[in-house]
C-alpha positions as a printed NumPy array, in Angstrom:
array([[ 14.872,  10.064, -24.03 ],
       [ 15.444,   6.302, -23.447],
       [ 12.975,   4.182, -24.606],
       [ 11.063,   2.821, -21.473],
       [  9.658,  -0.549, -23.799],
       [ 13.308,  -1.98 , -24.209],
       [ 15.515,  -0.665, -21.077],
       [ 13.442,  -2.427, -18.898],
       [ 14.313,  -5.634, -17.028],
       [ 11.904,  -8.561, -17.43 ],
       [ 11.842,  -9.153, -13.792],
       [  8.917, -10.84 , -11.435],
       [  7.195,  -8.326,  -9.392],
       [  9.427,  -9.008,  -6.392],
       [ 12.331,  -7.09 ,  -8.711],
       [ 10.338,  -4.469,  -9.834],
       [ 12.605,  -1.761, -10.08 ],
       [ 11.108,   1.355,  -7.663],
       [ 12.079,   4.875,  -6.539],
       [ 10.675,   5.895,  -3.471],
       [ 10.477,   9.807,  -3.404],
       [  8.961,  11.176,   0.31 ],
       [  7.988,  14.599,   0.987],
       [  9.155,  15.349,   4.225],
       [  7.029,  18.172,   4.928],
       [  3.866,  16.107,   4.421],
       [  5.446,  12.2  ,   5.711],
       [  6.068,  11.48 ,   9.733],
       [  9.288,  10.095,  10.542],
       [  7.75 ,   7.204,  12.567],
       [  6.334,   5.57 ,   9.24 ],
       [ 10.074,   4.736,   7.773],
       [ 10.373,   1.18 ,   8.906],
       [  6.707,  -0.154,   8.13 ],
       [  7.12 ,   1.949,   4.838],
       [ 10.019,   0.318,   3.745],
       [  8.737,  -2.987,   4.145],
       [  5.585,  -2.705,   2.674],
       [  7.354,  -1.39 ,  -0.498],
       [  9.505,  -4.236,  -0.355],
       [  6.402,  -6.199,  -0.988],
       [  6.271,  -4.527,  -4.517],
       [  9.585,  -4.562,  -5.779],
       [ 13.077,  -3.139,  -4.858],
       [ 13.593,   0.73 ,  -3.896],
       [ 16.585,   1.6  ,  -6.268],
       [ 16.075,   5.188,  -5.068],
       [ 15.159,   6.351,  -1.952],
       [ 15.008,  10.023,  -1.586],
       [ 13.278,  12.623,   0.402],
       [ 12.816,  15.91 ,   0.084],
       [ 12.62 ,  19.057,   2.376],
       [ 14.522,  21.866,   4.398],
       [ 16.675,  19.969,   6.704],
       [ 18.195,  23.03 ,   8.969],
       [ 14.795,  22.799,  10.054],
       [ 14.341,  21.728,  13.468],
       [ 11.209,  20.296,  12.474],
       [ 12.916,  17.775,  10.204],
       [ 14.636,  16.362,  13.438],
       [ 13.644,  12.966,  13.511],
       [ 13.923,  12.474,   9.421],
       [ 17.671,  13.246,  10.138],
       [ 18.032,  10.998,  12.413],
       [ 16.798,   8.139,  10.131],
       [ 17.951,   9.015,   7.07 ],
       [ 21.539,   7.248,   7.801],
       [ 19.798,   4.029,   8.936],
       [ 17.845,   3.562,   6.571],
       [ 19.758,   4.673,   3.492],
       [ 17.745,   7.79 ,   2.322],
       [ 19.391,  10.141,  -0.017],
       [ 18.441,  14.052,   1.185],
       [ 17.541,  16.489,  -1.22 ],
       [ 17.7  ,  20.001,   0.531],
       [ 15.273,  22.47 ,  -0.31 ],
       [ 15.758,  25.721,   1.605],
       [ 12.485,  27.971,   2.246],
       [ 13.243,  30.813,   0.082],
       [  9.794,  32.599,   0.973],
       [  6.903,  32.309,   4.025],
       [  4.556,  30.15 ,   2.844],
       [  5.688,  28.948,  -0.231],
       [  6.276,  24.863,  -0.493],
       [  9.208,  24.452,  -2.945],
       [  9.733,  21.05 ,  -2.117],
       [  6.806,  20.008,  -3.807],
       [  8.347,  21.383,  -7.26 ],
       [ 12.008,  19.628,  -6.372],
       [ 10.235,  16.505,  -5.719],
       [  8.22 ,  16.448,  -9.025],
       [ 11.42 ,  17.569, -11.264],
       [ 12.661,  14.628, -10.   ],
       [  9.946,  11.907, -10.131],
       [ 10.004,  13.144, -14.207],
       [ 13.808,  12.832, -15.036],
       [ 13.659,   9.6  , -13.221],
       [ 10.681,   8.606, -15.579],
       [ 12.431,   9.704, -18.522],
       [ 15.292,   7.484, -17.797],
       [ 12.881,   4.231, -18.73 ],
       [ 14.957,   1.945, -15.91 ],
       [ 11.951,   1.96 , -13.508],
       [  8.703,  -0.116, -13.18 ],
       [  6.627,   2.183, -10.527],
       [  6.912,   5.08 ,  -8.161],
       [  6.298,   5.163,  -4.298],
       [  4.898,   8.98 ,  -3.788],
       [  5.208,   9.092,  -0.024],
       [  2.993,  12.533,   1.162],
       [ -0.527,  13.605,   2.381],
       [ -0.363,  16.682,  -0.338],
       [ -3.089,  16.638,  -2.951],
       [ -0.618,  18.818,  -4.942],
       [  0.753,  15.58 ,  -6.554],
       [ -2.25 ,  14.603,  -7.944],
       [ -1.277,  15.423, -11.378],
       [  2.2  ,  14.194, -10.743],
       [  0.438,  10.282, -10.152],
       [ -1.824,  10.788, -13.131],
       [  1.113,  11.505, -15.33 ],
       [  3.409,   8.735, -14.438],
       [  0.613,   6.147, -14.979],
       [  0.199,   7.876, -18.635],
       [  3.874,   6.869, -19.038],
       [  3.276,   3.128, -17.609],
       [  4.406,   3.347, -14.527],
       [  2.784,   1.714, -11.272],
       [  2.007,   4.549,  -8.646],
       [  2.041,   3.682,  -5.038],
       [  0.735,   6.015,  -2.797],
       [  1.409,   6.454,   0.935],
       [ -0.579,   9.001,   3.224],
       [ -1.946,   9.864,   6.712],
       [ -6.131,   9.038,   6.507],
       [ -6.76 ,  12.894,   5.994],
       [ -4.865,  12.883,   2.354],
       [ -7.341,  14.08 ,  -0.179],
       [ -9.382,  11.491,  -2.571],
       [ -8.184,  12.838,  -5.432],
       [ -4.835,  12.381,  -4.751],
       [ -5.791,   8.76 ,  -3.481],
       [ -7.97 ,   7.829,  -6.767],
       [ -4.527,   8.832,  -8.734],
       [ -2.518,   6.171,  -7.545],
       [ -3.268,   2.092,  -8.284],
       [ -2.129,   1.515,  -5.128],
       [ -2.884,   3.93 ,  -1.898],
       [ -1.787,   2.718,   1.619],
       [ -2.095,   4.712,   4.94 ],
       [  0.423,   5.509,   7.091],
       [ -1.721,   4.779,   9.924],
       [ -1.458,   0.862,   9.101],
       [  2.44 ,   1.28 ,   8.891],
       [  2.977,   2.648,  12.245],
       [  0.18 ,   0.296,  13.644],
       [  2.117,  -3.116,  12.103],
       [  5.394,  -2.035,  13.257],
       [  4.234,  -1.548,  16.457],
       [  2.876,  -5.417,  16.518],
       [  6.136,  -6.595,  15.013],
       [  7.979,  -4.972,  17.888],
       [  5.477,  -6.525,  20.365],
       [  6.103,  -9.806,  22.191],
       [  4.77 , -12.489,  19.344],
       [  2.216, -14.975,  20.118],
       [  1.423, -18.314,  19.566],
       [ -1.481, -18.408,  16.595],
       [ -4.184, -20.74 ,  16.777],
       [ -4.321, -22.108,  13.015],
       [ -6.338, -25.493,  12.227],
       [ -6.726, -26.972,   9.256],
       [-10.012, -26.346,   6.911],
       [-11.655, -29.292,   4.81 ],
       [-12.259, -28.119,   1.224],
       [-16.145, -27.074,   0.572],
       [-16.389, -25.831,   4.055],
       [-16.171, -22.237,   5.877],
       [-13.431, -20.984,   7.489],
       [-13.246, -21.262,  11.156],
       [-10.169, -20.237,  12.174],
       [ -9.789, -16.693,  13.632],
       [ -7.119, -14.153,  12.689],
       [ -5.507, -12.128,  14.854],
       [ -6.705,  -8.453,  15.424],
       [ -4.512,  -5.992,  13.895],
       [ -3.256,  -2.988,  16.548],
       [ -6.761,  -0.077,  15.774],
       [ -6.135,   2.529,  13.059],
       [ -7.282,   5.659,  12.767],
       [-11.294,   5.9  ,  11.662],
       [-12.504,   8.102,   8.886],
       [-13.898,  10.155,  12.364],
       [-11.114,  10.63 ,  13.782],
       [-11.961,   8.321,  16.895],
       [ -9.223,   5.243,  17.341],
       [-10.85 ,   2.047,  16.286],
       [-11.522,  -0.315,  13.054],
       [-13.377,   0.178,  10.15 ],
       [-16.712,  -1.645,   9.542],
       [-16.764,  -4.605,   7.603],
       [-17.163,  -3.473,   3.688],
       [-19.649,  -6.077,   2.96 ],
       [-21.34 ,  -4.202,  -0.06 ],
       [-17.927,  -3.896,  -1.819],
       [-16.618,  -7.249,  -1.087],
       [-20.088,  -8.7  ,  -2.346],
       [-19.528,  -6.682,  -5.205],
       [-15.908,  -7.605,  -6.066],
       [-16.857, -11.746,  -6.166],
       [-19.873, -11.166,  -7.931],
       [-17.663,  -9.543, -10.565],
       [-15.412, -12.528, -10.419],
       [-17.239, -15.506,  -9.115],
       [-17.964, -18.347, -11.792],
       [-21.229, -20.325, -12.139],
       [-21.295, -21.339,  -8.912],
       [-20.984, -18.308,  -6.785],
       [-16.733, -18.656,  -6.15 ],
       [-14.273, -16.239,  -6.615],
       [-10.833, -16.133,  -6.642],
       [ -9.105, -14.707,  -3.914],
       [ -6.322, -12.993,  -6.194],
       [ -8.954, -11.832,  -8.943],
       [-11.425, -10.578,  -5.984],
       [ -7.75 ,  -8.838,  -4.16 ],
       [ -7.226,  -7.306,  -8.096],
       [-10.361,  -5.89 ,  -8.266],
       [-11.573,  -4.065,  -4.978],
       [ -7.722,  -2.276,  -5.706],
       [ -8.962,  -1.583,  -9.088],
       [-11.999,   0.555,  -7.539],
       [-10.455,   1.448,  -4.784],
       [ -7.348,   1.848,  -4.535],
       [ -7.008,   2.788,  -0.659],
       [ -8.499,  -0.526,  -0.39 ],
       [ -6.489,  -2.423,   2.577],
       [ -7.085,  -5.32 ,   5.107],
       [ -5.32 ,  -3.825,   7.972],
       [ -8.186,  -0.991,   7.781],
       [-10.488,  -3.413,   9.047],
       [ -8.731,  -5.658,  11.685],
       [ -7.093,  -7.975,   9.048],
       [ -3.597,  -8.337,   8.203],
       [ -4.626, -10.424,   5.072],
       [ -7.648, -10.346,   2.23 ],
       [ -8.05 , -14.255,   3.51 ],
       [ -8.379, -12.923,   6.922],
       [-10.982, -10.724,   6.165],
       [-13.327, -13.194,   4.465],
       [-12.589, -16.131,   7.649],
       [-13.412, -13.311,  10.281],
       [-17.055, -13.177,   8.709],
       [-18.693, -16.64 ,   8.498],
       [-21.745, -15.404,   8.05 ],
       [-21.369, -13.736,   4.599],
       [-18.602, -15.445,   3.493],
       [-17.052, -18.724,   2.729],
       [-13.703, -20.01 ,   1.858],
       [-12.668, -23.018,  -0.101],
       [ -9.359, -24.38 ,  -0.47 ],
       [ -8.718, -25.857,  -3.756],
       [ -5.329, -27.986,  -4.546],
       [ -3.374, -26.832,  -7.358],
       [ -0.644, -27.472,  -9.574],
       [  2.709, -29.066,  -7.558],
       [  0.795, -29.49 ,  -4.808],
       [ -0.086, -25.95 ,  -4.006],
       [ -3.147, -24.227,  -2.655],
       [ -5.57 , -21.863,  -4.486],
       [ -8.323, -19.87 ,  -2.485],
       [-11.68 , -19.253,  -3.423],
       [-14.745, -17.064,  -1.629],
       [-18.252, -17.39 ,  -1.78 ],
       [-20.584, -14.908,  -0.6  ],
       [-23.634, -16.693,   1.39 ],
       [-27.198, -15.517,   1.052]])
């Protein structure tokens, strides 16, 4: 077994090395693009497979984009009704590419509780577990991974990519002072209830999150406040409520919240929140 400590590459997270392992049977085809580029976000998908009977005519559409998108099939015929033996080809695989210590996380792309256990084990080994789901995957599976988006968002953002772009009203903020500007509104997701539509502002878990990072003063760090509401929960996401960004989120609700922009080192710019009385 190599040794995972010293055959790994001391890369930034933008070359974390990732394998991206989809279960057909459990992923929709019309996630592929926004999926791709949200893992790119994370690192760099040295492996791309996915896994499921392909002389299936319900795997139509993954055929079709597994050529365009580089995706390496792994055919699993159904040897009996009822009986999901992908789910055991794609978990034989997730743990001999483990063992071979030359990757920094795993993208487990399915709605299937069934690899729950899979995510717990390859965060045992070290490994960063990204999972990707439609809104009705199962919390367990969810509360496995560190990071848990929904395919729902994926679809959605593609969808506004494709659309005709828009000018954005941005202005500039003085330091000290709450954010004005407003963000654009992200294309609705799918609700916990099924009906089409954004989620409700979080406020007890973002008050939460800069309470558990704010200094003397009340202010939180953006990144530290991001780190921490993924830390509890890990389906945590923006898009979910409107937002393409955590920054968003906060400027959307003067109210509760204000932002301060603080100059840092070389001239760059650190954010802070505040949560108002």
């Amino acid at each position: 077994m190599a040794d995972r400590n010293t055959t790994k590459p001391d890369a930034d997270d933008s070359q974390r090395r990732l394998a991206v392992l989809i279960d057909a049977d459990n992923a929709p085809a019309s996630m592929i693009e926004g999926l791709l580029s949200e893992v790119a976000k994370y690192g760099v998908a040295s492996v791309k497979r996915i896994y499921g009977d392909f002389t299936s005519t319900r795997q139509t559409q993954w055929k079709q984009a597994l050529l365009k998108f580089s995706i390496s099939p792994v055919q699993q015929f159904a040897y009996t009704s009822g009986k999901n033996a992908t789910d055991s080809s794609l978990i034989i695989d997730a743990m001999d590419l483990m063992y071979t210590g030359r990757f920094d996380g795993m993208c487990l792309v399915s709605s299937d509780s069934d690899f729950t256990r899979l995510a717990q084990r390859l965060r045992e080994e070290g490994l960063t577990v990204y999972g990707f789901g439609e809104r009705k995957t199962p919390d367990a599976f969810v509360q496995a991974c560190d990071k848990f988006i929904y395919t729902e968002v994926l679809r959605a953002d593609v969808a506004t990519t494709e659309s005709k772009p828009r000018a954005r009203n941005v202005r500039k903020q003085k330091p000290g002072t709450a954010a004005a500007q407003d963000a654009p509104p992200a294309k609705p997701v799918e609700a916990p209830s099924g009906k089409s539509g954004v989620l409700p502002m979080p406020l007890a878990l973002l008050r939460r999150a800069i309470e558990d990072a704010s200094d003397e003063q009340g202010w939180a760090h953006l990144g530290t406040v991001g780190s921490y509401l993924t830390k509890i929960r890990p389906d945590f996401d923006p898009r979910l409520y409107g937002q393409r960004k955590l920054s968003d989120l906060f400027r959307r609700d003067t109210r509760h919240f204000a932002i301060e922009e603080r100059a840092g080192a070389g001239g760059s710019k650190t954010i802070y929140v505040r949560a108002l009385d």
